[in-house]
ROBAPA-576850 format. One record per residue (C-alpha): x, y, z. Coordinates in steps of 0.5 Angstrom, whole numbers, plus 500, padded with zeros to 3 digits. Example, Ala and Ser with C-alpha at 12.3 -4.5 7.8 and 13.67 -1.06 7.14 Angstrom:
2
525491516527498514
This chain:
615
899599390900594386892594385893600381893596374885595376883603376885603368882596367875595371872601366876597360872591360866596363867599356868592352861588355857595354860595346858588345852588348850591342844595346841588348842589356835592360837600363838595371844590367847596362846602368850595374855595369857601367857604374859598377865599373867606375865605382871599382875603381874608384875603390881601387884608388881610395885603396891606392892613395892611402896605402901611397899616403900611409907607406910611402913608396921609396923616392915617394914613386911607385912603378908597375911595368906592364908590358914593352909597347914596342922597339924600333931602333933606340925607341923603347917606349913600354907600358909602365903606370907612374904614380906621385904625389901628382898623379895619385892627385889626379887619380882621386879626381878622375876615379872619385868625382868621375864615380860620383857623375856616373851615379848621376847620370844613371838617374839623369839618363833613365828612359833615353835611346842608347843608355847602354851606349852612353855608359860604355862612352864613359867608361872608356873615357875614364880609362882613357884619362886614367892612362893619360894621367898615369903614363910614365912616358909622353907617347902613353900620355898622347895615346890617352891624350887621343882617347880622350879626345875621341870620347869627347866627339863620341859623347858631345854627338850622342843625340846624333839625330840632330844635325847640330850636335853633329856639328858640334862634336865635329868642331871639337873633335877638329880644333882639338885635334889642331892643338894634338898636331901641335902636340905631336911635333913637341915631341917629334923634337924632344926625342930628336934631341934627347932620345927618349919620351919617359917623362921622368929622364926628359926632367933629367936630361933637358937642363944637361942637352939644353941651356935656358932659352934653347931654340929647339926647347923653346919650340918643343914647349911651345908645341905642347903649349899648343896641345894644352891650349886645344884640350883646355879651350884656351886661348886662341883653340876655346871655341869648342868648349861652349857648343859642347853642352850639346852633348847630355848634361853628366857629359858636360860635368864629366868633360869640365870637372874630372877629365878632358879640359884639365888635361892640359894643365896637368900636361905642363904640370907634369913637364914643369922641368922643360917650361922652366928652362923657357922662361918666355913660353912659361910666362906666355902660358900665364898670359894665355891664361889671364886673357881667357879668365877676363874674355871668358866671364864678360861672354859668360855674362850675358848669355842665356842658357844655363849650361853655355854660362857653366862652360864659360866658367869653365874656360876662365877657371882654367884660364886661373890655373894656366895663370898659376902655372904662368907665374910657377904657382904649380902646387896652387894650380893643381890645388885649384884643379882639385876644388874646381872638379868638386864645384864644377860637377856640382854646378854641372850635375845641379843643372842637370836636375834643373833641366830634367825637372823643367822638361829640358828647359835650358834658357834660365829667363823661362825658369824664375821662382825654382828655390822651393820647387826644387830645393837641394838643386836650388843648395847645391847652386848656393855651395858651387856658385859660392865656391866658383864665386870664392866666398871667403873663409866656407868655400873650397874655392876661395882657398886654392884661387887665393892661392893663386892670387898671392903667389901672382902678387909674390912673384912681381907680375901685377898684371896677372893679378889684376887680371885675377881680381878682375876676373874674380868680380866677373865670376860673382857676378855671371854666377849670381845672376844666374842664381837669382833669375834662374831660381828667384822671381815669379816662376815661368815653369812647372817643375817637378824634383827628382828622387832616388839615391843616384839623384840626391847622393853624389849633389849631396857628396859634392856639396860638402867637398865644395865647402872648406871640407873640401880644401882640407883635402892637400895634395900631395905635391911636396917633392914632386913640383918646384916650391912655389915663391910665395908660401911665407904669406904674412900681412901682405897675404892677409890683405890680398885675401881681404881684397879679393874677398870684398871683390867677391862679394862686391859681385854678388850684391852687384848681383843682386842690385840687377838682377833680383826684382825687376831688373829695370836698370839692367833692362835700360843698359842692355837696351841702349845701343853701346848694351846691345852691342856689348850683348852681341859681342860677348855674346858670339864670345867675342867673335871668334867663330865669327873671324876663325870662319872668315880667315880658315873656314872660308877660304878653305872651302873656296880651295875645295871648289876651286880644286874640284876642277885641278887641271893636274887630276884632269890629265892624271885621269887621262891614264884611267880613260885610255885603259877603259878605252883600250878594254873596250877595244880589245874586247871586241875581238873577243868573237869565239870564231877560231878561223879569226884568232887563227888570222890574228895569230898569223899575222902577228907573227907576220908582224914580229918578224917584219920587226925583227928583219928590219931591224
């Protein structure tokens, strides 16, 4: 285990040649590099993660120190990696799914400006995630947290001769960074109070400094509620996870599945001890969560483009596992995290072969007719949209978001439940409409398929994890989460599995009925007027953008205007003025006559001693 300092560093120095290459490397050499790098990795933490699994270290925690970062007063935060059964989790995600998206993207991205500068993006991603995942302490957590967040900006504007993505790497950078802000005052507080970061003595000290319901506490985690909401694009920072399907295709896979949006839900994971002590914060992020499920599948539901319905999935299947923390179904959360990063990069990677074999076509109502056109695309939607929809018994999803279900049913909080299940129809719905216009009917384009082991190997890879394959694989969480209410299971548990497998399938065949044919009754829905402005509501994804522009952005500009003009910088400029104006006049006595410096000289001495004597 001592190789696990070589999951962070292989991608590091992937980064650092890529960098200074300076886009000299030919595609082969930049493509072996950035690849190379992650696939060592991912080696590297196989490696790790059996020899953790098969010799478990003492207490099941590994250490390796580093370095000391620095020492200021009692502030000693160091370098230190921390590996549990949580974060030996999410190592193999971000290392192996991450792996997988690379080698995708080595086949996606062939023949585009930049490809040097888009694998060394990646690679520092990766590294920053892994940082973010295996800090031992919340300032080495934050520095991967800011990594991520800037590789985000970096590779959502990666076309950046287009003003809009421009614009959209922009907002995220900016709504990300509101929850960052928030973020970083939780833990100006908890080292305030408890004089430390190292995550494992704040699980220690919290329950001995604070009591529950503590107001200092119940403001921390608020505040790092607040940075999970912004990097999870929930509820009410979710506005930038849509318009960063700007960004290439494996950055939207890499974004949702392995790294940036689950950041959240392992940071209040990994804090479980200070959230259980705030009841009414803990409570708050399951509610956070339920609500963004609902809001984010009725938008998904109605829009066009094919990457846009993918994302809005994305923010409900988080807002599923923020539910799961919600109601203290940690282990469940986390098993969700996990089969969610195999079908969501399936779905994600699927759609990019999708889009390069329809000449980067995204609206799924100009595609029609692509299931024998492009037949392994066409599986890997059956699989994911199968498992993002939680078909009983074959799918991964079905396993980890029942979980989640019977432990919000095990734990009395009905209303979340009935969130979930209304959530999961949704989810059938949105993701078999999509299947059946975008791949059954007459077809609206040529399309041709991809070929080649970069194309074919990881959609082939993710198609078995997406399956009950994928499910066999268990975190090992045993120790490292609080035991969650609802594992004793029974008739009960039966029952909710059979319910919530009926609600799926309710979903498809609804799919069906609209949306495979001709689709008139849908046609005559969506034109009446209460359809219209359903579409257009949930289509703006409820009007968020709409409000936030109105209450922030709008006065914030006028502020700009208005301050343009401060009287307050105007008379502070008066200093600046009458200095130019004082230059101006003493250079012109600069003439080089000495008879006129010898005058001046004379009659400032004249002048002293007048002072001097009347005085």
């Amino acid at each position: 285990m001592n190789l696990l300092i070589l999951t962070c560093l292989f991608p590091l120095l992937g980064w650092f040649i890529l960098a200074f290459s300076r886009g000299r490397l030919a595609e082969n050499s930049a493509a072996l590099i950035g690849v190379g790098s992650v696939g060592l990795s991912a080696l590297t933490a196989a490696w790790v993660i059996l020899q953790f699994n098969l010799a478990p270290p003492p207490g099941g925690v590994y250490t390796q120190f580093l370095w000391q970062w620095m020492s200021v007063g009692g502030f000693t935060p160091s370098f230190t990696l921390y590996l549990d059964g949580l974060s030996v989790t999410m190592l193999g995600v971000v290392t192996g799914v991450g792996f997988l998206i690379h080698l995708f993207a080595s086949w996606y991205m062939r023949g585009e400006a930049g490809y040097s500068r888009f694998f060394a993006y990646t690679n520092l991603f990766i590294f920053s995630m892994l940082l973010l995942v295996l800090g031992d302490n919340l300032l080495m957590l934050y520095f991967g947290w800011e990594g991520v967040g800037l590789c985000s900006y970096l590779l959502i504007g990666f076309y950046y001769s287009h003003r809009a993505n421009g614009n959209a790497a922009l907002k995220a950078f900016i709504v990300t960074r509101i929850g960052d802000v928030f973020m970083a005052i939780g833990l100006f507080i908890l080292f305030l109070h408890l004089g430390t970061l190292n995550i494992q003595e704040l699980m220690l000290l919290a329950p001995q400094k604070y009591v529950e319901g503590d107001s200092w506490l119940w403001i921390a985690t608020l505040m790092l509620l607040g940075g999970a909401v912004g990097k999870s694009a929930q509820l009410p920072l979710q506005t930038w996870l849509a318009d960063a399907m700007a960004g290439p295709t494996p950055v939207s896979a890499l974004i949702h599945a392995a790294t940036m949006v689950t950041a959240g839900v392992y940071l209040i994971a990994r804090t479980h001890g200070l959230f259980i002590l705030t009841p009414e914060i803990l409570q708050l992020v399951g509610v956070v969560g339920a609500v963004t499920l609902v809001l984010a599948g009725f938008a998904a539901l109605v829009q066009t483009d094919i990457k846009r319905i993918l994302a809005y999935s994305t923010m409900s299947q988080i807002g599923y596992m923020f539910l799961a923390l919600g109601v203290g179904a940690w282990d469940a959360a986390i098993f969700h995290l996990m089969t969610h990063a195999f079908f969501k990069a399936l779905l994600f990677l699927a759609s990019g072969a999708v889009i390069n074999a329809c000449h980067h076509e995204q609206n799924i109502f100009k595609m029609g007719g692509l299931w024998k056109k492009l037949p392994l695309a066409y599986a890997s939607f059956i699989v994911g949209g199968a498992a993002l929809a939680a078909l009983p018994l074959i799918t991964a999803g079905f396993y980890s978001k029942d979980e989640i279900l019977w432990e919000a049913f095990a734990s009395g909080h009905s209303g979340l439940l009935y969130a979930g299940l209304a959530g999961a129809f949704l989810t059938s719905l949105y993701t078999f409409r999509l299947i059946f216009i975008a791949f059954h009917g007459e077809q609206q384009t040529e399309a041709h398929a991809g070929h080649g082991v970069a194309h074919w190997l990881p959609l082939g890879t993710l198609i078995v994890l997406s399956t009950f394959i994928g499910a066999l694989i268990t975190p090992p969480l045993a120790g490292v989460l609080p035991q969650s209410v609802g594992h004793a299971g029974g008739e009960a548990k039966h029952s909710l599995e059979i319910a919530s497998g009926a609600i799926a399938l309710a979903g498809i065949i609804l799919a069906a009925l609209l949306f495979l044919g001709r689709r008139q009754l849908v046609n005559t829905i969506a034109a009446s007027a209460p359809g219209r402005l359903l579409s257009a509501w949930w289509f703006a994804a409820w009007g968020f953008d709409w409000l936030y522009e109105r209450i922030f952005i709008r006065p914030y500009l006028l502020a700009t205007r208005l301050l343009a003009h401060d009287p307050i910088d105007g008379a502070i400029g008066v200093i600046p003025r009458l200095t130019r104006a004082g230059h101006a006049l003493l250079s012109r006595s600069e003439t080089g006559q000495v008879r006129g410096y010898a005058l001046s000289l004379v009659g400032g001495a004249v002048l002293l001693l007048a002072i001097v004597l009347l005085v």
